[in-house]
N, C-alpha and C positions, 0 to 999 in steps of 0.2 A: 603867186598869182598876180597877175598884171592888174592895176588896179583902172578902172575905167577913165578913156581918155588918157592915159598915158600910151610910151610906143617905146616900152621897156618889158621883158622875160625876167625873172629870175635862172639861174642855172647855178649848176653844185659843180664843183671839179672834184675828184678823185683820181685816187692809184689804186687799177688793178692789177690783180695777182703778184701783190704786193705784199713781202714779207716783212715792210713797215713803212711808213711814210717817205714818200719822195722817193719810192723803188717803184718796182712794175712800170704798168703804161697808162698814162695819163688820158684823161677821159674830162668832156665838157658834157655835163646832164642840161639841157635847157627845157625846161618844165612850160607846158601849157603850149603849146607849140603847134597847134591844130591848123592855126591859122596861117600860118606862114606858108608862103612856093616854095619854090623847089631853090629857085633863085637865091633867095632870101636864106635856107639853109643854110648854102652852099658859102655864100659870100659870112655867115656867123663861123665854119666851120675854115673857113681859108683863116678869118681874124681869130679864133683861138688858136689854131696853127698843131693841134695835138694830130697823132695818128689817126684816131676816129674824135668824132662829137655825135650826138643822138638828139634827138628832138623826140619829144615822146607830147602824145595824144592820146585821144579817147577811142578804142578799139572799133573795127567797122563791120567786127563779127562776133556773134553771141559768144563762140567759145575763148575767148580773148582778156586780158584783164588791162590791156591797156596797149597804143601801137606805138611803134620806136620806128624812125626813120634815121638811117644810119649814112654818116658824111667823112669823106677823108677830106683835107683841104682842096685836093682836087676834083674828086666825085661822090655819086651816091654807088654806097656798096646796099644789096639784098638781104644781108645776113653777116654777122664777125661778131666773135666770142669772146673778145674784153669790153667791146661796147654794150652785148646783153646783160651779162656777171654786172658790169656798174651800174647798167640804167636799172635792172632788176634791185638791186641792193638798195641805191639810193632813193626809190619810190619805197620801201619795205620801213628804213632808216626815217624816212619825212613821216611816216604813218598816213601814207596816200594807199599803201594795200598793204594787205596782213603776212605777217608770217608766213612760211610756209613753201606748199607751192604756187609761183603766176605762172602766167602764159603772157605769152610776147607773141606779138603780130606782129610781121619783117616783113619787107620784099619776098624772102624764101617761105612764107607762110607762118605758119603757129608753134612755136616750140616752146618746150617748157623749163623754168629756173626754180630751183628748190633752194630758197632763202633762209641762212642763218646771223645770226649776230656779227660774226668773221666777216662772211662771205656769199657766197652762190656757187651752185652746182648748174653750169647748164646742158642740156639735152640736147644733141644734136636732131637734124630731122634726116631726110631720106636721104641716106647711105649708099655715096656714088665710086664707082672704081671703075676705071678706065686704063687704057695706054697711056705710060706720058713717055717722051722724048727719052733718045739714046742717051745712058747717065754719062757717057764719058762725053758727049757733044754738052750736057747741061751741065756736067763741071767744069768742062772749060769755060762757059757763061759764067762761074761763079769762081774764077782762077786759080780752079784744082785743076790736078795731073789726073790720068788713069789709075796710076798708082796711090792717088790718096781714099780710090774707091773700096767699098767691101766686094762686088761683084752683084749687090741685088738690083733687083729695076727701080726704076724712078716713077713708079704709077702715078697719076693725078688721082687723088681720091680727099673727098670733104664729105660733108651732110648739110649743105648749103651754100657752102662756096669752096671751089677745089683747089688743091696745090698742091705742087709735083713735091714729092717727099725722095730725097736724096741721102742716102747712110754713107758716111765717111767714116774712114780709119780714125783711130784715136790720136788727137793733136791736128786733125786738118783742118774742121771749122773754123779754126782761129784765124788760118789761114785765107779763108775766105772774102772774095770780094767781087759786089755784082759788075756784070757788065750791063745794062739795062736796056741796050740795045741789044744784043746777042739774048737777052732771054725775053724780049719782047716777039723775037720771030721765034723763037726754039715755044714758047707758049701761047699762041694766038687765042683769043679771045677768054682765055683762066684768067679769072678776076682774084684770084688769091695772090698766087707766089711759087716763089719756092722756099723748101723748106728743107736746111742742109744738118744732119744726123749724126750727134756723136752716141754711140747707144751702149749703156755698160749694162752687160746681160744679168750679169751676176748680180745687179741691185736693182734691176726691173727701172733702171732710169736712163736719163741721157740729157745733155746740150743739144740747144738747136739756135739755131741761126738763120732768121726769115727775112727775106727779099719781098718784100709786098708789092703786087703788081699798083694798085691802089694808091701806093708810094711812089710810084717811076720806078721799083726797085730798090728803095732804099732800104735801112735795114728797119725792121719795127721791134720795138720792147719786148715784147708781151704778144702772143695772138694763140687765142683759143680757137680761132675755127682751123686750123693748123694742126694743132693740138687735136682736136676732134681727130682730126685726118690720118695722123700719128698712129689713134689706135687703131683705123680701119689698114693702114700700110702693115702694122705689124701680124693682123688678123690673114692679111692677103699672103705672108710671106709665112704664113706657118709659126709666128712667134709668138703668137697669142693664140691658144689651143681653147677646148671647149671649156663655156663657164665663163666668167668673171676674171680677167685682167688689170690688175692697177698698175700704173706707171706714172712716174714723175720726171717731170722735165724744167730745166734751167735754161732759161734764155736772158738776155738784155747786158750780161755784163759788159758787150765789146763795146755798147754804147750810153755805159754810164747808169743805166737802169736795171738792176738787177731784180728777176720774175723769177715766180713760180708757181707754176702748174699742177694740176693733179689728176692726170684721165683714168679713163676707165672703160675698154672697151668689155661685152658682151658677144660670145659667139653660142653660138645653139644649131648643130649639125651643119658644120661648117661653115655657116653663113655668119657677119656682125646684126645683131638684134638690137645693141642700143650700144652707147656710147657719148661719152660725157666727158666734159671739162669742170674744175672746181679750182679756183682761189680765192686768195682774200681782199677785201674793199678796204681803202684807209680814206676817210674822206680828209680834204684837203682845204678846200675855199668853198665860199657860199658867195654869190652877190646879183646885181644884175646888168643885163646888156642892152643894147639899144637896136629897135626892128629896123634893118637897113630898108632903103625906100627903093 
C-alpha cells in the first residue's frame, strides 16, 4: 500500500507456469494501481521489461473481485493468460482475496481464476474461431517449409485474444524463426500471435513456440491465452471430441525459460463450452517502484 505523500507502488514479481523458480514467464504484479494513466503503465511496464506487467485496481462492476490492466513494454493488451494465473495468485498469496474462485475485470470483460496454493486455473471467456492465413504462406513467416507442415489450417481462434495456431511436423518448431514483418501483414490487426505446434497424440501433449504480436514478434515464455486457443484449434479440427479434454503443453525452452501449461477444453454437441489454462506461480521478489511523472 502506498503510504500517503509518497509517489512509490509496491509490486511482486513472479514466475508463471513455472515448474520452479526462474522458469516459466516472468510477471510484475504492481498492487494499488487505480490511480495511474495509461501513460504511467506503460512507461512502469517498458522499465520492468518482462513480457507482460498488470497493475491491478478495485473492480468497476459488482461482479468483479478486483480489475487488472494488462501491459507489454510496448502496449496495453485486453486480456493474456500468464498475466491473469500471476496477478490472480499473487492477490490470493498477499491475502488481499480468498481462496478459491475470483473474478478478474480485463479489457475483454470478466473471467474467471480458480486459485490454489501451486497455482491457478484460468477460464477463458467467449470462444472465437475464424479463418486465419494460408499455413504454408504463415510458415514461411515463421521460416518453415511446406514440407514441415501436417496439412491442417491455421484458424485464429482465443477466448479473448486470438492467435493463428500453426501444427508442425515433429522436429520443426525448433526450427522456427519469426519474420515480424511478413506476419505483421499475413495478421492484421490479431493482437496475439502465432502459435507454432509440435503435438504428440499419443500423450495428449505437445511443444509450442509463440511469436507474440504484443512482442513485435518476438518469441514469449509462457502464454496462456494461446493455450486457451490451443484447445479451441484442437476442438475445430476433430481432436478433441465430446466431454472433457486435457492436454499439456511445453514451451520457453528455445529461450532459456522453460513452462508448463495445463488446458482443458470442453465440447458439448460439437461446439467448445469452456476451456481453460492452469499452471504454477513461484513468487520471486517483493519491493517497491517509483510513480513516473
Amino acid at each position: 500500500m502506498v503510504a500517503p505523500g509518497t509517489d512509490q507502488l509496491s509490486y511482486e514479481i513472479v514466475d508463471v507456469f513455472a515448474p520452479r523458480p526462474f522458469s516459466g514467464n516472468q510477471l510484475a504484479v504492481v498492487l494499488d494501481a487505480g490511480d495511474l494513466t495509461t501513460g504511467q503503465c506503460q512507461a512502469l511496464a517498458a522499465e520492468f521489461g518482462f513480457s507482460e506487467s498488470t497493475f491491478v485496481s478495485a473492480p468497476t462492476t459488482g461482479d468483479a473481485s478486483y480489475r487488472v490492466r494488462i501491459f507489454t513494454p510496448r502496449t496495453e493488451l485486453p486480456f493474456a493468460g500468464h498475466p491473469s494465473v500471476g496477478t490472480a495468485h499473487t492477490l490470493v498469496r498477499l491475502g488481499r482475496l480468498p481462496a478459491g474462485v475470483v473474478r478478474q475485470e480485463c479489457g475483454a470483460g470478466v473471467v474467471a481464476v480458480e486459485v490454489d496454493d501451486d497455482g491457478a486455473r484460468l477460464s477463458g471467456g467467449t470462444v472465437s474461431l475464424r479463418p486465419g492465413p494460408d499455413a504454408a504462406e504463415l510458415a514461411a513467416a515463421v521460416g518453415l517449409g511446406a514440407d514441415d507442415l501436417t496439412g491442417r489450417p491455421a484458424h485464429l481462434v482465443g477466448c479473448g485474444i486470438d492467435f493463428a495456431q500453426l501444427e508442425v511436423r515433429p522436429g520443426a518448431a525448433g526450427k522456427a524463426e519469426a519474420d515480424p514483418a511478413a506476419l505483421a501483414a499475413l495478421l492484421p490487426g490479431v493482437q496475439g500471435g502465432v502459435s507454432v505446434l509440435e503435438r504428440d497424440a499419443g500423450t495428449s501433449s505437445g511443444t509450442v513456440r509463440v511469436f507474440a504480436a504484443g512482442l513485435d514478434f518476438a518469441e514469449d515464455p509462457a502464454t496462456g491465452s494461446a493455450a486457451l486457443g490451443t484447445g479451441i484449434w484442437l476442438a475445430a479440427e476433430g481432436l478433441a471430441g465430446e466431454g472433457v479434454t486435457d492436454y499439456r503443453l511445453a514451451q520457453g525452452a528455445a529461450v532459456g525459460r522453460p513452462s508448463e501449461l495445463a488446458g482443458r477444453v470442453t465440447v458439448a454437441d460439437g461446439a467448445v463450452v469452456a476451456v481453460s489454462v492452469a499452471g504454477a506461480v513461484r513468487p520471486i521478489a517483493t519491493g517497491t517502484v517509483r510513480v513516473p511523472r
